[in-house]
C-alpha positions as CSV (number, residue, x, y, z in Angstrom):
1,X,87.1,99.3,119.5
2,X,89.4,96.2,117.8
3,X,92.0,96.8,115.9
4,X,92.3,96.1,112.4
5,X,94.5,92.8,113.3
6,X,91.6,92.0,115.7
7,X,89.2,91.5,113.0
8,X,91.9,89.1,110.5
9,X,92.2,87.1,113.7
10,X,88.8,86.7,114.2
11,X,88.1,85.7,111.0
12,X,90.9,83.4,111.0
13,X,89.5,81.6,114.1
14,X,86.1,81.2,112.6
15,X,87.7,79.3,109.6
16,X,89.7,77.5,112.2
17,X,87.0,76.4,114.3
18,X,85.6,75.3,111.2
19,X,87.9,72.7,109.7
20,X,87.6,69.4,111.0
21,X,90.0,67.7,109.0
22,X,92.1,65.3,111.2
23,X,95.1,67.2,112.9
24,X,97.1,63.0,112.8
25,X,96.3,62.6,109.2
26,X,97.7,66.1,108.3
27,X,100.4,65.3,110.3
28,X,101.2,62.0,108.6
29,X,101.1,64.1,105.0
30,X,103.9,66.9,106.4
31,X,106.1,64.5,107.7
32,X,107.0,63.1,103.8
33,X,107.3,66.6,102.9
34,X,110.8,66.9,101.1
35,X,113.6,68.9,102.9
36,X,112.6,72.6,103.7
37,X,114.9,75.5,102.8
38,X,117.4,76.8,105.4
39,X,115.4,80.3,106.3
40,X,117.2,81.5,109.4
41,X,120.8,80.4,107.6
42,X,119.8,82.7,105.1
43,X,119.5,85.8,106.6
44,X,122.3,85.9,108.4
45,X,124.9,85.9,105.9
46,X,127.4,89.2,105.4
47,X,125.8,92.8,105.2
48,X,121.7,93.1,106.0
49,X,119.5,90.7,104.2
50,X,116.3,90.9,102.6
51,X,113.0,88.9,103.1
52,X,111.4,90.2,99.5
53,X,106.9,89.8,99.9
54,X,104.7,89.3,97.6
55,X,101.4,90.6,98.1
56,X,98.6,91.5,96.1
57,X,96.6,94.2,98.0
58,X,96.6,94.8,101.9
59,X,93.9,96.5,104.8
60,X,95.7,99.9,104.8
61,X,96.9,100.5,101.1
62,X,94.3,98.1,99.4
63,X,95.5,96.9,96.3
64,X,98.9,96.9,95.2
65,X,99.6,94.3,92.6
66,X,96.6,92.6,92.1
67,X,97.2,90.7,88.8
68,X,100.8,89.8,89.7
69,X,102.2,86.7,88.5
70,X,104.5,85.1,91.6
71,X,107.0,83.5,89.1
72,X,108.2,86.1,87.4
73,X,108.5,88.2,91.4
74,X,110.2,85.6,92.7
75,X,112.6,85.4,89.6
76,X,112.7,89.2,90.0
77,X,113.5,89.4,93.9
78,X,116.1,86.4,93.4
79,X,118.2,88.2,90.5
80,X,117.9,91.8,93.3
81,X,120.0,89.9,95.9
82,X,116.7,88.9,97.8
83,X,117.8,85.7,100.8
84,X,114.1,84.8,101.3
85,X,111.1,85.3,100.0
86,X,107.4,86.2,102.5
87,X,104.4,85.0,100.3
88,X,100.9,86.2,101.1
89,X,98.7,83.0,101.8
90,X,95.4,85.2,103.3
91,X,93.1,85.4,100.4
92,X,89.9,87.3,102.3
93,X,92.3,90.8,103.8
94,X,95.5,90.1,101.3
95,X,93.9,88.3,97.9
96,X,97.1,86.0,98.4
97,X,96.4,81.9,98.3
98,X,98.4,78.9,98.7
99,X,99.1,78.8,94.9
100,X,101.0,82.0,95.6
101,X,103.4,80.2,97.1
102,X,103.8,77.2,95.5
103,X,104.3,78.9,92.3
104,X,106.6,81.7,93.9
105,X,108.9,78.7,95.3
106,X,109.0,76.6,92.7
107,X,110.6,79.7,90.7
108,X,113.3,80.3,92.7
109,X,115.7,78.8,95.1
110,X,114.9,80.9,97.9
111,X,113.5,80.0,101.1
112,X,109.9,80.9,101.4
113,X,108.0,82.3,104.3
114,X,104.3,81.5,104.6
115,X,102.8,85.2,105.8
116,X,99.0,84.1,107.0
117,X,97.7,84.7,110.2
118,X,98.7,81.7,112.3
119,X,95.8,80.1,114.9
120,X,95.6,76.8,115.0
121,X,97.5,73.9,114.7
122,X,96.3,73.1,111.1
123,X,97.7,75.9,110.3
124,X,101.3,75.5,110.6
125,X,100.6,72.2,109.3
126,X,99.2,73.4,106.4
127,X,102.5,75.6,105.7
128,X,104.4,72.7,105.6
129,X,102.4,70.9,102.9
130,X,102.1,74.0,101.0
131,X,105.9,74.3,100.7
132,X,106.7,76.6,102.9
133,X,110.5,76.7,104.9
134,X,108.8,78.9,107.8
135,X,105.8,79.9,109.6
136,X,104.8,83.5,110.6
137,X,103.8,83.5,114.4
138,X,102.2,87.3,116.0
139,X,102.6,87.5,119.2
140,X,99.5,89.9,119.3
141,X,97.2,87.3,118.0
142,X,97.9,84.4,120.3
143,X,98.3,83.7,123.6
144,X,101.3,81.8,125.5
145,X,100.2,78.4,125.2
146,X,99.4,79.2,121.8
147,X,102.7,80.6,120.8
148,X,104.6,77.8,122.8
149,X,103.1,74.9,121.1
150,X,102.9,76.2,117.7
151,X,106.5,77.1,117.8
152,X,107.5,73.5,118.9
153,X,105.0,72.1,116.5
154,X,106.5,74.6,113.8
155,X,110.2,72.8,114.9
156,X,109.2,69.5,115.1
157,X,108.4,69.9,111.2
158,X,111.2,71.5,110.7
159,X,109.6,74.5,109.8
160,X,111.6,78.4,111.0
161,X,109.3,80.3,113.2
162,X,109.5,84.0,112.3
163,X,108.2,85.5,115.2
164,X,106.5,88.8,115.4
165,X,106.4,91.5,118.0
166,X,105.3,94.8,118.1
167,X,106.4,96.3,122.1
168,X,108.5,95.4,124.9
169,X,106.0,93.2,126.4
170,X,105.4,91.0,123.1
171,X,108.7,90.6,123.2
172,X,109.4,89.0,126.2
173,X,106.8,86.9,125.3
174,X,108.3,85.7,121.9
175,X,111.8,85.2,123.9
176,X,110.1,83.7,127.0
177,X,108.7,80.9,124.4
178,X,112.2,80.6,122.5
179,X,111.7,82.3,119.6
180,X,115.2,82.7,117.6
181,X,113.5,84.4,114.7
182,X,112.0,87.9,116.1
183,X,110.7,90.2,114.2
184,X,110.0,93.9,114.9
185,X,106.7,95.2,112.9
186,X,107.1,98.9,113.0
187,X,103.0,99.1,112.0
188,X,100.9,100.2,114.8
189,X,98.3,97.8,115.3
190,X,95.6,100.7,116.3
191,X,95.7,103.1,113.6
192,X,98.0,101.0,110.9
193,X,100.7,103.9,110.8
194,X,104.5,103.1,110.7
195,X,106.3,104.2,113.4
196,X,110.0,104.1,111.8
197,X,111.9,104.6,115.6
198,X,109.9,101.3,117.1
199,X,112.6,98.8,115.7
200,X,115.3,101.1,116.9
201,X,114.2,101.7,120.3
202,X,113.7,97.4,120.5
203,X,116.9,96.1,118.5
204,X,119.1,96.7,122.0
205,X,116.3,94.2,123.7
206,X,116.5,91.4,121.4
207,X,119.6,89.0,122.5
208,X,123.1,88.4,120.5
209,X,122.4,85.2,119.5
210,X,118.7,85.5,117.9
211,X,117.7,86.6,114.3
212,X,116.5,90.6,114.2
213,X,114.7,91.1,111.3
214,X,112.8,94.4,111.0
215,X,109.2,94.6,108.9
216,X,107.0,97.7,107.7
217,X,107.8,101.2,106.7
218,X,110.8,100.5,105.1
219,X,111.0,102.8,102.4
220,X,114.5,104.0,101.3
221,X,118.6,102.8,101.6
222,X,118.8,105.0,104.3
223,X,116.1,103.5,106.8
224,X,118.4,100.4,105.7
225,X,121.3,101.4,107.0
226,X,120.1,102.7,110.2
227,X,118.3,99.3,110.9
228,X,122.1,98.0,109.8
229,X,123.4,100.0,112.5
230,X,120.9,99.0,115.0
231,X,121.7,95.7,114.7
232,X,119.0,93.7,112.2
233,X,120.2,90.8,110.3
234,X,117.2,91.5,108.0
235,X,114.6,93.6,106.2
236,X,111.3,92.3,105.3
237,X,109.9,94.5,102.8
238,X,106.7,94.3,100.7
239,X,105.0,97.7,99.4
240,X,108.0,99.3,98.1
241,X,109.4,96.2,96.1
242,X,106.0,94.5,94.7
243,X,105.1,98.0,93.3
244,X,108.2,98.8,92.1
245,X,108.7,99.0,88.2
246,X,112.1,97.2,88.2
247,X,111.9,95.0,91.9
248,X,115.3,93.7,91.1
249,X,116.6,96.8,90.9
250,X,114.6,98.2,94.0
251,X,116.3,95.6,96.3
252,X,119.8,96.5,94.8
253,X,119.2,100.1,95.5
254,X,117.9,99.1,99.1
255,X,121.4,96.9,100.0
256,X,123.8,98.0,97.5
257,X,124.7,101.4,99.1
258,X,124.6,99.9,102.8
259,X,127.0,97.2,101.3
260,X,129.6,100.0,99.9
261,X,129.3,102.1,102.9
């Protein structure tokens, strides 16, 4: 039986297998993007940061802010102390699309994470002519080659690379292809639960001199500042702020007792 990742991916590489637009000519268009954003800077300034998401709906919730308007989130996430923002792209699992983005990054002066499920070149490509100042690679959804090339593709546009891992062995994967942007997804990929001890158990694994950022199940200042004390530079956190009444104020309650401990 697949998991519910299985099927996005699968989906994702029918679209991919798809689109026949010219991989040179796409390349051409991202190399006069403007600068991109400094992503990995930003997350490792004083105290834990936070990647802020905006999503609309997901697979194991369903919808969650489906008439949002990305703006006034990213205005929101900004004036909580957010350092970058993840932006839904997947319109088909997520109800996210590229306008998501460029509307959420035009609001703000955060850099922006494209979150879409990356297979192909065109792909990463694509992030870069969207706007985006980094790419989202899962380890679970490629293979080696895969995550090799689209990580030196991703640098060569001078795109960041978060990249995702779920165990041990994903790990030495995403550090085997030099990944200096891991992420820890605490979300099983079988039965969509949060484990909330999975990013502690891995923090010790990931070297000194790489970005930790921790993802899913983050739900309260005091998972914060037990991630702080396993080492994360970051947070990436999406139910709990984009359903939050006051999302400035959620991300303040997240940090500000971790900064005044």
């Amino acid at each position: 039986m697949g998991t519910v990742l299985d099927g996005i991916v699968a989906a994702h590489r029918r679209a991919a297998a798809a689109d026949l637009r010219d991989v040179d000519a796409l390349l051409a268009d991202a190399e006069r993007c403007g600068p991109p954003r400094p992503f990995a800077d930003a997350l490792r300034g004083a105290g834990i940061s936070v990647i802020a998401e905006i999503k609309r709906r997901s697979p194991s919730k369903g919808n969650l802010a489906e008439d949002l308007d990305p703006d006034a989130v990213a205005r929101a996430y900004e004036s909580g102390g957010a350092s970058c923002l993840s932006v839904l792209t997947d319109k088909e699992f997520f109800g996210g699309t590229p306008d998501d983005l460029r509307a959420a990054r035009a609001a703000c002066g955060l850099p922006v994470l494209r979150k879409d499920f990356t297979v192909d070149e065109r792909d990463v490509i694509d992030a870069r002519l969207m706007g985006a100042d980094a790419v989202l690679l899962i380890v679970a959804a490629l293979d080696d080659d895969e995550l090799g090339r689209f990580l030196a593709l991703a640098r060569s546009l001078r795109l960041a690379a978060l990249v995702e891992v779920h165990d041990a062995n994903e790990l030495e994967r995403a550090l085997g292809a030099g990944a200096d942007i891991v992420g820890v997804n605490q979300r099983d990929l079988h039965t969509f639960e949060v484990d909330r001890q999975r990013a502690d158990a891995m923090a010790a694994a990931i070297p000194s001199g790489v970005v930790r950022v921790a993802e899913s199940g983050i739900a309260n200042a005091a998972d914060v500042a037990r991630l702080t004390d396993a080492g994360y530079d970051a947070i990436l956190v999406g139910e709990l702020l984009v359903t939050a009444a006051d999302r400035a104020g959620a991300i303040r309650s997240l940090i500000g007792r971790v900064d005044a401990g």
